[in-house]
Backbone as numpy.savetxt, mean C-alpha at the origin, in Angstrom:
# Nx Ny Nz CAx CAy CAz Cx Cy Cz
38.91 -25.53 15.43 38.00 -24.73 16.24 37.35 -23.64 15.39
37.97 -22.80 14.32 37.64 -21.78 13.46 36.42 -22.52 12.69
36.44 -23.59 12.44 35.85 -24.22 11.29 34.86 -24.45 12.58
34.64 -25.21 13.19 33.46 -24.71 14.17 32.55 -23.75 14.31
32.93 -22.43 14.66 32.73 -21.33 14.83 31.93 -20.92 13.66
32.84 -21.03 12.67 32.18 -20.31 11.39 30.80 -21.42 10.84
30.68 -22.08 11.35 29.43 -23.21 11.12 28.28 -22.76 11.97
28.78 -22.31 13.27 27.83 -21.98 14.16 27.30 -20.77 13.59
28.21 -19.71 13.10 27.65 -18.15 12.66 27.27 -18.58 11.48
27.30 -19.56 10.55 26.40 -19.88 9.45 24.93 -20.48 9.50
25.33 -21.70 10.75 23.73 -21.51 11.35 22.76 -20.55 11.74
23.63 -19.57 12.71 22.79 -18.69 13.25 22.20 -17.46 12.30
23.19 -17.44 11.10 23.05 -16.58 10.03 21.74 -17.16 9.34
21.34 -18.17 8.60 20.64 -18.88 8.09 19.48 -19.13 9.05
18.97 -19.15 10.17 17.96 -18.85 10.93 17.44 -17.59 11.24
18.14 -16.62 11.34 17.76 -15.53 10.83 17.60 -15.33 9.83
17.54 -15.40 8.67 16.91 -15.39 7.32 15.76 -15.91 7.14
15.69 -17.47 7.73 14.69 -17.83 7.50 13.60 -16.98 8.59
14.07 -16.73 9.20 13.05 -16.14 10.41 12.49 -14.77 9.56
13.22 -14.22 9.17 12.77 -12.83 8.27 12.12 -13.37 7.38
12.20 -14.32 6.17 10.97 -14.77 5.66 10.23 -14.91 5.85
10.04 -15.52 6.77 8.90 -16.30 7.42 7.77 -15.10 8.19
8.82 -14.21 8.60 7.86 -12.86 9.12 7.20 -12.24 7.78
7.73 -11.71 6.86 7.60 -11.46 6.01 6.21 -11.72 5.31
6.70 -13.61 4.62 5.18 -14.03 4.15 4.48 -13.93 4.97
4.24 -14.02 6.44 3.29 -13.91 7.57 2.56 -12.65 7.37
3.22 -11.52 7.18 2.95 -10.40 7.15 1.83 -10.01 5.81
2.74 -10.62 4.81 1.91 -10.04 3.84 0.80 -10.57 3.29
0.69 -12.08 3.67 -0.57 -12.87 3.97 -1.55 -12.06 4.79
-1.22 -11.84 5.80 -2.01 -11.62 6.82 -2.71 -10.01 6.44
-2.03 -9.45 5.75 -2.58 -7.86 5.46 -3.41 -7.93 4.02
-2.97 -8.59 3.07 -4.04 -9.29 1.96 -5.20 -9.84 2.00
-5.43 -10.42 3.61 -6.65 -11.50 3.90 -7.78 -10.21 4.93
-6.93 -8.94 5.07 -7.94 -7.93 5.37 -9.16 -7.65 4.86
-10.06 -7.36 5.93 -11.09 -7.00 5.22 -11.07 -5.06 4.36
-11.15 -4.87 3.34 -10.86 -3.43 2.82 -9.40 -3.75 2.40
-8.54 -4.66 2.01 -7.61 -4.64 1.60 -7.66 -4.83 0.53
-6.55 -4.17 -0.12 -6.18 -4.77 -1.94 -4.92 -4.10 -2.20
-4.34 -4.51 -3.75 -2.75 -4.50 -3.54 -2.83 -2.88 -4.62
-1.93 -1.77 -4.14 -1.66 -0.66 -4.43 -0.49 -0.40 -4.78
-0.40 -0.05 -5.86 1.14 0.38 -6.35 1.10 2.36 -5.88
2.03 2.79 -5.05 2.34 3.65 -5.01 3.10 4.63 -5.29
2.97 5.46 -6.25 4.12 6.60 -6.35 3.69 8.06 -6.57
5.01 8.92 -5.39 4.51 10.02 -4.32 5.53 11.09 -5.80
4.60 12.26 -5.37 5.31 13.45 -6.37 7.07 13.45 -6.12
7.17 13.19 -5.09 8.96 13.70 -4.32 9.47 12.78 -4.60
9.23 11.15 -4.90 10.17 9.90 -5.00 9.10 9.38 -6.28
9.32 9.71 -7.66 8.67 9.20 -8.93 8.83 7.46 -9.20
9.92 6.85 -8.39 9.92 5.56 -8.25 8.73 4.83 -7.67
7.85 3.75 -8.35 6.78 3.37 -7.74 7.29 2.29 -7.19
6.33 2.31 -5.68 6.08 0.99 -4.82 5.17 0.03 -4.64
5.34 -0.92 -4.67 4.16 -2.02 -4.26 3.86 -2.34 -2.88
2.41 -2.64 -2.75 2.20 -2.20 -1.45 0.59 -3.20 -1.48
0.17 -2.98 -0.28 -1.50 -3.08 -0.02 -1.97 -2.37 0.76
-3.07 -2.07 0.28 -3.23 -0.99 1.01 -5.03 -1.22 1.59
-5.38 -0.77 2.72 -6.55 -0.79 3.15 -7.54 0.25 4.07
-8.76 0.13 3.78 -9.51 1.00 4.45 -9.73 1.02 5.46
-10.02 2.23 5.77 -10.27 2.24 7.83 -11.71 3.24 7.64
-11.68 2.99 9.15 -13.30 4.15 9.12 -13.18 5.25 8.94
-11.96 6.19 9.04 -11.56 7.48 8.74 -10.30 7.73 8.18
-9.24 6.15 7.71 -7.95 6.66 7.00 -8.13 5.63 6.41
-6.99 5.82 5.17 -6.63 4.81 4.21 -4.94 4.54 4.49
-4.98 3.59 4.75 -3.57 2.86 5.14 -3.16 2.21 4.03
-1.61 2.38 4.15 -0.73 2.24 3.25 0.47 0.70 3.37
0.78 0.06 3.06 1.75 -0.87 3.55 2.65 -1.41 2.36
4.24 -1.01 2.91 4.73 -1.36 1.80 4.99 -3.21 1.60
5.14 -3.67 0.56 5.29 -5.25 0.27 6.67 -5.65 0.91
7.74 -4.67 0.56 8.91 -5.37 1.45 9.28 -4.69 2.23
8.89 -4.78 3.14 9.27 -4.52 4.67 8.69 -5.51 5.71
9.18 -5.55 7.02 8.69 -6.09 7.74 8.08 -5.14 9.18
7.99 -4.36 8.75 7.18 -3.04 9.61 5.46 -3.53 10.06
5.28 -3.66 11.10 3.92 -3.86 11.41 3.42 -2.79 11.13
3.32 -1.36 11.72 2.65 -0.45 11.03 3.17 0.22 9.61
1.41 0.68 9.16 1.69 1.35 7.71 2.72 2.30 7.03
3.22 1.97 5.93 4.29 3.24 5.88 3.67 4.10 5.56
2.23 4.32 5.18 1.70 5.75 5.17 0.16 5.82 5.25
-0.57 6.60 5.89 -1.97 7.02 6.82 -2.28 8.47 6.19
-3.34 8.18 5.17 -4.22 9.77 4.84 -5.24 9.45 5.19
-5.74 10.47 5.73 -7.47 10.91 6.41 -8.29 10.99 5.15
-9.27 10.07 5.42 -10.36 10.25 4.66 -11.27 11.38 4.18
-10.95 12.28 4.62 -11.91 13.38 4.92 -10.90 14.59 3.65
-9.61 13.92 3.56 -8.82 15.19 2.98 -8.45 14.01 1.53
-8.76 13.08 1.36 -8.41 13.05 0.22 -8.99 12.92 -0.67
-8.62 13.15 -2.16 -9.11 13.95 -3.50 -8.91 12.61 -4.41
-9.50 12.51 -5.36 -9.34 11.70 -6.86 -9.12 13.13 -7.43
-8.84 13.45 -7.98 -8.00 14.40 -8.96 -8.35 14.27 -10.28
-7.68 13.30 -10.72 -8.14 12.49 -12.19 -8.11 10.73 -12.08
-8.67 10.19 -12.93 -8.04 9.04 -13.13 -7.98 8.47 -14.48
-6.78 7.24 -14.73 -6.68 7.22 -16.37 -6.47 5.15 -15.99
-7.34 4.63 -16.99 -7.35 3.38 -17.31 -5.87 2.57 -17.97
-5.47 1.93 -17.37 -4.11 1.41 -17.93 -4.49 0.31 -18.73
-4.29 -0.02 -20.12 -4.61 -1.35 -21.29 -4.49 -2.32 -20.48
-4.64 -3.99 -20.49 -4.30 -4.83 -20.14 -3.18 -5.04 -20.53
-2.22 -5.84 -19.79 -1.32 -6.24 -20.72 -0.78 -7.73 -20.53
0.37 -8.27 -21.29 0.17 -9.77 -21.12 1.07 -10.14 -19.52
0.08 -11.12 -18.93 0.41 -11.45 -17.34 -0.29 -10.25 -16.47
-0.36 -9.51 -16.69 -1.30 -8.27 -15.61 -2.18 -7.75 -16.16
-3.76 -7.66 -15.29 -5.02 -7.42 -15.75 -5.32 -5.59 -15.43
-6.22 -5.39 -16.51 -6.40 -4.26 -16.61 -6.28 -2.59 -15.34
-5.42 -1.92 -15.00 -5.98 -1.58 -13.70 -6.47 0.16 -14.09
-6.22 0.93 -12.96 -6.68 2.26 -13.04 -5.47 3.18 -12.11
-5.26 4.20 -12.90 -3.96 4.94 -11.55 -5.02 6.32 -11.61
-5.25 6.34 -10.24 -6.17 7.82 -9.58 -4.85 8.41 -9.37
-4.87 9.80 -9.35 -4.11 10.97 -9.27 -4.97 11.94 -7.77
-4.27 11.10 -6.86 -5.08 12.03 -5.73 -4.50 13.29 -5.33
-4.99 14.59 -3.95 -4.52 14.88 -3.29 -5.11 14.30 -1.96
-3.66 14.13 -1.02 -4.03 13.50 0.00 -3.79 14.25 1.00
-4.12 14.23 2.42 -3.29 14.80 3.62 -3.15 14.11 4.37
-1.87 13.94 5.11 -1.51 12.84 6.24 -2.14 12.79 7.23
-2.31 11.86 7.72 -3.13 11.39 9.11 -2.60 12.40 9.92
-1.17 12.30 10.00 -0.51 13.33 11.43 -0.69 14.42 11.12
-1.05 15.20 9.75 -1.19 16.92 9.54 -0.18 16.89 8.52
-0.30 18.26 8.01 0.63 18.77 7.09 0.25 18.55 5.93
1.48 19.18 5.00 0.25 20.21 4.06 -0.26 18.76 3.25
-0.44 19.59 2.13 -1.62 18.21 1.35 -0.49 17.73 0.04
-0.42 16.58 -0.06 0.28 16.10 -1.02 -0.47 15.70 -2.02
0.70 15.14 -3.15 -0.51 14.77 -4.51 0.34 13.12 -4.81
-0.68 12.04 -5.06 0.20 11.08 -4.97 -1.01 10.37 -6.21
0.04 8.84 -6.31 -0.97 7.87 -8.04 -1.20 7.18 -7.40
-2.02 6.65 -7.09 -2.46 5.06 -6.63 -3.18 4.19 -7.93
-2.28 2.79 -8.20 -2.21 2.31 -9.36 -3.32 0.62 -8.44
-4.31 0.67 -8.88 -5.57 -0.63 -8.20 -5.73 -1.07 -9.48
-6.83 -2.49 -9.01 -7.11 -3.09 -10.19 -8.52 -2.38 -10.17
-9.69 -2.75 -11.36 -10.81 -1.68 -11.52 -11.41 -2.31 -10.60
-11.78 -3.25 -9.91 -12.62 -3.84 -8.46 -12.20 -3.19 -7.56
-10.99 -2.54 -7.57 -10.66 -1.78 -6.20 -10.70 -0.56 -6.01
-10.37 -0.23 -7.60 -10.65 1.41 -7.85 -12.50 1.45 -7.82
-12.98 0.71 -8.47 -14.60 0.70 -7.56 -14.63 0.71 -6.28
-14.33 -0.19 -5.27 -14.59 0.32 -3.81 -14.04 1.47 -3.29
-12.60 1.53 -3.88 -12.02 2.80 -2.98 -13.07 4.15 -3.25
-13.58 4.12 -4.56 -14.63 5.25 -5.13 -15.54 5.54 -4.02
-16.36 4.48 -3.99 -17.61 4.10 -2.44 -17.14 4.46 -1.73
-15.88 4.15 -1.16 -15.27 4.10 0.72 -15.72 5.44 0.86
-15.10 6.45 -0.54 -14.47 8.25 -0.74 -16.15 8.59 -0.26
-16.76 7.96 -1.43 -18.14 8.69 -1.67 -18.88 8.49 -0.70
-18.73 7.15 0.59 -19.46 7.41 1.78 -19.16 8.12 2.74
-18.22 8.92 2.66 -17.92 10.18 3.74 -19.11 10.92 3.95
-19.40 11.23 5.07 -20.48 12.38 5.27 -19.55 13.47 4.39
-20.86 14.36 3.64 -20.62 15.73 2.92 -19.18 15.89 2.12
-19.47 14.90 1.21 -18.47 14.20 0.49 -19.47 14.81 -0.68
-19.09 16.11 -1.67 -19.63 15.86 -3.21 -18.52 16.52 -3.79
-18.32 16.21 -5.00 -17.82 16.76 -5.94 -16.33 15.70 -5.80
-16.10 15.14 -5.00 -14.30 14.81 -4.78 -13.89 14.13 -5.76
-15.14 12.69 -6.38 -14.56 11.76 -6.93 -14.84 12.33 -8.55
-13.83 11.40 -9.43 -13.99 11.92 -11.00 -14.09 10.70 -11.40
């Protein structure tokens, strides 16, 4: 009977897994095939560990999404209106990954509070649009570098 049992909680174990995969690639398919999407490596002044992510534009925020999770909403939302390019510095190509760009923003959260400073690491096609998205803000000068 044990040997039963433990077959059944191995099934049921193993369908849940696959079920979390399966959400998973769903997920991150589905946020890649956005329109204003592209893939963002993130890392915040307070946690120097970077994340991979995609991230996409909205009409007034830039949304954040991390790669492993299965969270429908973004793990992080700054208002368009408050965030900064700071600097930005060109990363070499290197072998297997194509050339990208890490902007040094300040940002402020969608919900309020104070203004943070964070890297967003794009490839240069994305660090071109995100430039545009910034620079089509009404009374938008001076932000981008």
């Amino acid at each position: 009977m044990s040997g039963q049992v433990l077959a059944v909680v191995a099934g049921v174990v193993a369908v849940l897994v696959l079920a979390l995969v399966a959400l998973w690639f769903s997920r991150t398919r589905t946020l890649a095939r956005r329109v204003g999407s592209f893939g963002c490596v993130l890392t915040e002044a307070n946690d120097p560990r970077p994340a991979r992510g995609t991230a996409q534009y909205g009409a007034t925020r830039l949304y954040w999404w991390r790669r492993v999770s299965v969270m429908p909403r973004p793990a992080r939302t700054w208002s368009r209106y408050g965030l900064v390019v700071l600097e930005r510095s060109v990363l070499p190509p290197a072998p297997g990954r194509p050339q990208a760009v890490v902007a040094h923003c300040r940002v402020v959260p969608a919900a309020g509070g104070p203004a943070q400073e964070v890297r967003l690491q794009m490839s240069v096609e994305a660090y071109a649009g995100f430039t545009s998205w910034i620079e089509a803000t009404p009374s938008r000068v001076g932000t981008i570098i």
